[in-house]
C-alpha positions in Angstrom: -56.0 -82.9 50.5 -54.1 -79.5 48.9 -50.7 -78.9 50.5 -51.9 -76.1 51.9 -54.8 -78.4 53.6 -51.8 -80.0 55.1 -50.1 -77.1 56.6 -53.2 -76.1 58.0 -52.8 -79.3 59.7 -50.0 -78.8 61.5 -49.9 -77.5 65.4 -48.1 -74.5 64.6 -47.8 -73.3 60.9 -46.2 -70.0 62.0 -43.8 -70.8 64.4 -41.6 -69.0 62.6 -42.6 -65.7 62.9 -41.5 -63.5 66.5 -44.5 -61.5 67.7 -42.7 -58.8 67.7 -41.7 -60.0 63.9 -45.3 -59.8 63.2 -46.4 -56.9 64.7 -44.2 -55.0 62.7 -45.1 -56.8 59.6 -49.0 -56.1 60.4 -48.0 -52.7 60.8 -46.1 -52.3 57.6 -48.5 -53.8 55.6 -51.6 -52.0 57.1 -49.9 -48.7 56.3 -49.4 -49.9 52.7 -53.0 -51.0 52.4 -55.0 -48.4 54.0 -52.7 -45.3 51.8 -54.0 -47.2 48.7 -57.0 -48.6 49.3 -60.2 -46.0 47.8 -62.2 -44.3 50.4 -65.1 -45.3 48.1 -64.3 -48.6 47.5 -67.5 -50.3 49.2 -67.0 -54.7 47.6 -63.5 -55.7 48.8 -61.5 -58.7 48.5 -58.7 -60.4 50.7 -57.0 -63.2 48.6 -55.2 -64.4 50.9 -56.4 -65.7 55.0 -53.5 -67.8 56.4 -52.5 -64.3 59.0 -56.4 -64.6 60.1 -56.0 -68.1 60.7 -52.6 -68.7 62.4 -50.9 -65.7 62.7 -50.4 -62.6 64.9 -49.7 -60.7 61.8 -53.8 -60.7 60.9 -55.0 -57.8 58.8 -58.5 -57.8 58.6 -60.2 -56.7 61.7 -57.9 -53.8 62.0 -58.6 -53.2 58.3 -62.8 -53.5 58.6 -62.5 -51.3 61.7 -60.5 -48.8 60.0 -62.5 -48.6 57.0 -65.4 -46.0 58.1 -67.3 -46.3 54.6 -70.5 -48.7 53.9 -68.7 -51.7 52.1 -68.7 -55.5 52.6 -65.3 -57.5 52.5 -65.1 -61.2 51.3 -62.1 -62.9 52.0 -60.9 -66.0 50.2 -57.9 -68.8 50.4 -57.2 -71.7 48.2 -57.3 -73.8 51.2 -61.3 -74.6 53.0 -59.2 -75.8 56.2 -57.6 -72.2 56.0 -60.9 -70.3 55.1 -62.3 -71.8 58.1 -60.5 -71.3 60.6 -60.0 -67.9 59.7 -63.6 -67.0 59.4 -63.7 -68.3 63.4 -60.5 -67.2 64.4 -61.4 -63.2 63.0 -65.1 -63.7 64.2 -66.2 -60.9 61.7 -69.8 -62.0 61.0 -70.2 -59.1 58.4 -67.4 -60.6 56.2 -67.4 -63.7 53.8 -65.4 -66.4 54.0 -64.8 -69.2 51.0 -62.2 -71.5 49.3 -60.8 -71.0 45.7 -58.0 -70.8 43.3 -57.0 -67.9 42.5 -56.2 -68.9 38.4 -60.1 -69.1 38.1 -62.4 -67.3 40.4 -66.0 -67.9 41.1 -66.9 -64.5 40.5 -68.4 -62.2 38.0 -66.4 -60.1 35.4 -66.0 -56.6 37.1 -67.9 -57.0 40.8 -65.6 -56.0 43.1 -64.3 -51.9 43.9 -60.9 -53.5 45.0 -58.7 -56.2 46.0 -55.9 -56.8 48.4 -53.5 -59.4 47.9 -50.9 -59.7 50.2 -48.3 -62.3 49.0 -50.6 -65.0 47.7 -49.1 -64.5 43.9 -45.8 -65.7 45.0 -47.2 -69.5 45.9 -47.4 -70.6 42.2 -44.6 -73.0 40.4 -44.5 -71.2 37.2 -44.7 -67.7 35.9 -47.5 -68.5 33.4 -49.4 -69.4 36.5 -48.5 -66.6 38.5 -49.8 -64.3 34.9 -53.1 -66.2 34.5 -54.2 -65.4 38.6 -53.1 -61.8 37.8 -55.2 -61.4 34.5 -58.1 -63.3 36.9 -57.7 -60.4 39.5 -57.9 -58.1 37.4 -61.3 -59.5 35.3 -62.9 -58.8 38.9 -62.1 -55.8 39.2 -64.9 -52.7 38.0 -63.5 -50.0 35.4 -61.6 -47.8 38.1 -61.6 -50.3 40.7 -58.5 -50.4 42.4 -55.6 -54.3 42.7 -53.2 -53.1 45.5 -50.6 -55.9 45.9 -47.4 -57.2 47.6 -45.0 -60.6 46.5 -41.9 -61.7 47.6 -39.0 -59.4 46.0 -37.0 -62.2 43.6 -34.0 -59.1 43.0 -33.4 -60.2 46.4 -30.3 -62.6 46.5 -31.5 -64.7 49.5 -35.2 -65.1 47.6 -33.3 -67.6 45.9 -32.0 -70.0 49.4 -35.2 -69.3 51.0 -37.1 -70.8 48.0 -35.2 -73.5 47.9 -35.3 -74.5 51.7 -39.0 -73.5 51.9 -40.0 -76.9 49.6 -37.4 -78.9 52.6 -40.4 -81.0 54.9 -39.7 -79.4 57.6 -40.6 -75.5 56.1 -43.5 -74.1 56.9 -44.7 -73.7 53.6 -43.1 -73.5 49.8 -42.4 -70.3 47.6 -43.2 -70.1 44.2 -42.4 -68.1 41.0 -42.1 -64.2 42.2 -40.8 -61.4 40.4 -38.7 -57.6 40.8 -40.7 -54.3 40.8 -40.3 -54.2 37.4 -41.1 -57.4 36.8 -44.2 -57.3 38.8 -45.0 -53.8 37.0 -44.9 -55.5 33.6 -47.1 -58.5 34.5 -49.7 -55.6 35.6 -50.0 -54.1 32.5 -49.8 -57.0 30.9 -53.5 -58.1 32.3 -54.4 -54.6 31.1 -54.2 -52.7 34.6 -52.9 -49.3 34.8 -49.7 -49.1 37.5 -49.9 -45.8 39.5 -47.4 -46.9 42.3 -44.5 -49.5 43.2 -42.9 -50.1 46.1 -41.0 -52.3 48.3 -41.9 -53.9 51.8 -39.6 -55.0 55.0 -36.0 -55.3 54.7 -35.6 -57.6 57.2 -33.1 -60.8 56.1 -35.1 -63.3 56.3 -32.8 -66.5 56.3 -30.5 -64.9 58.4 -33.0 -62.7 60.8 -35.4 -65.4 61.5 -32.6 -67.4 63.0 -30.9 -65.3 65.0 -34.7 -64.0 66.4 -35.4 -67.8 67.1 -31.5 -67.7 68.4 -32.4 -64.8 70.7 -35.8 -65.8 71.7 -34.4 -69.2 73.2 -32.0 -67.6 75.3 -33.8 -64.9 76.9 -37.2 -65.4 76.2 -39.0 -61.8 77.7 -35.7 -60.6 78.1 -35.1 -60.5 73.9 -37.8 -58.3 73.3 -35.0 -55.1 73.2 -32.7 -56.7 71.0 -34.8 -58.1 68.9 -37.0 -54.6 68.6 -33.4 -52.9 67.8 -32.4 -55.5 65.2 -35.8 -54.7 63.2 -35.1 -51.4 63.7 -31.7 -51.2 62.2 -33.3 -54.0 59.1 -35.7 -51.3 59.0 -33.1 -48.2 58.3 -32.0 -50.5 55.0 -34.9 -48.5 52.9 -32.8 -45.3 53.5 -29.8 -47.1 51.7 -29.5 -47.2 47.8 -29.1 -51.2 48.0 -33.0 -51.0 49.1 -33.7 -52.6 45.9 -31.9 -55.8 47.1 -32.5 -55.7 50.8 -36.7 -55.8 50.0 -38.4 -58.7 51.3 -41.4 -57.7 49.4 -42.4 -55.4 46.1 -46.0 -53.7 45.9 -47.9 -52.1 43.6 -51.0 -50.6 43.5 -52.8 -50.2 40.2 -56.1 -49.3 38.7 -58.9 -51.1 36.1 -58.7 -49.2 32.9 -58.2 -45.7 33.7 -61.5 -43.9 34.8 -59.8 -40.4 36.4 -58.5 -42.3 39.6 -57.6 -40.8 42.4 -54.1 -40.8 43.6 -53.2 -41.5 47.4 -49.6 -41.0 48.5 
């Protein structure tokens, strides 16, 4: 059994996580991945299911219901127990569910019109690791076809704590090697992509924030929703500041196979 079999084990793997936490992380990511994601994309990959399976942060059905074009998604985790209970929790009988590690992939060289991989990079130990998966991603991927992805922020000074509590027993679930913008720009190119945006995702601080929603939650329950909405509203006026390089909780990027005359979104 995986450790990620084992999470999946547990009663609760996102306890964690506010709803209103995830609701504006769904949101945040959903505008990220529908600016970037090709209106002609039609084979499309999800790396990563553990939102479908546990959380109230889930992607996908919002994503296949936004997505007006022909196309047929496959989604994928390294965990089976994860796979599955995503594939009943998301009850999408058009999409594809299955269990891999992302360092080799069962699938052909060049098959799929684009990926989106949401902070599954950042769950390897080692950088060499985290280099090989992106060189697999981008072996998928068809001349033009487009790798739009997020990872935790390492320029961030409290990615460094959190890492280190998140392999503690009690965590949900461990980090592993991450990177900056640059440093996620560089691995991109490396694996022969062409990088035609970066970004940064959240700014919420996640040590800190997650305990004082819990905090809040516990002593008002219904009552917290306002000052919880208004913290994650000021967190969210950090990307005005010019610290917003720090204060990330995630980098993207979104970048193209070779360089076949693609077309830029925002």
């Amino acid at each position: 059994m995986t450790r990620w079999d084992q999470v999946a084990g547990r009663a609760r793997p996102s306890w964690y996580l506010d709803p209103l936490v995830a609701e504006q992380k769904k949101r945040v990511h959903l505008e990220f991945f529908r600016a970037w994601l090709p209106d002609d994309a039609r084979r499309i990959l999800k790396t990563d299911v553990f939102e479908e399976a546990f959380g109230d942060d889930a992607l996908l059905p919002e994503l296949c219901a936004a997505f007006t074009g022909p196309s047929h998604w496959i989604a994928m985790d390294f965990s089976s127990e994860i796979a599955a209970r995503a594939r009943t929790r998301t009850q999408l009988p058009s999409m594809s569910f299955f269990a891999a590690d992302l360092r080799s992939l069962p699938l052909r060289s060049h098959c799929l019109d684009a990926i989106l991989s949401n902070s599954t990079l950042d769950h390897f130990d080692t950088r060499q690791e985290f280099e090989t998966a992106v060189e697999e991603l981008a072996r998928a991927l068809r001349p033009g076809g487009r790798l739009i992805v997020t990872v935790d922020n390492s320029a961030n000074p409290l990615y460094w704590p959190l890492r280190w509590i998140s392999r503690l027993r009690w965590a949900p679930f461990a980090l592993g090697y991450s990177t900056s913008r640059t440093g996620l720009r560089r691995a991109l190119e490396h694996a022969g992509l062409q990088v035609i945006h970066t970004g940064r995702l959240l700014h919420n601080p996640r040590l800190f924030s997650t305990a004082l929603i819990l905090m809040l939650r516990r002593l008002l329950g219904a009552r917290a929703d306002r000052p919880i909405q208004w913290l994650l509203d000021l967190f969210a006026a950090l990307e005005r500041c010019p610290t917003r390089e720090f204060t990330a909780c995630f980098v993207t990027a979104s970048a193209v196979q070779g360089w076949k005359n693609p077309v830029l979104s925002p």
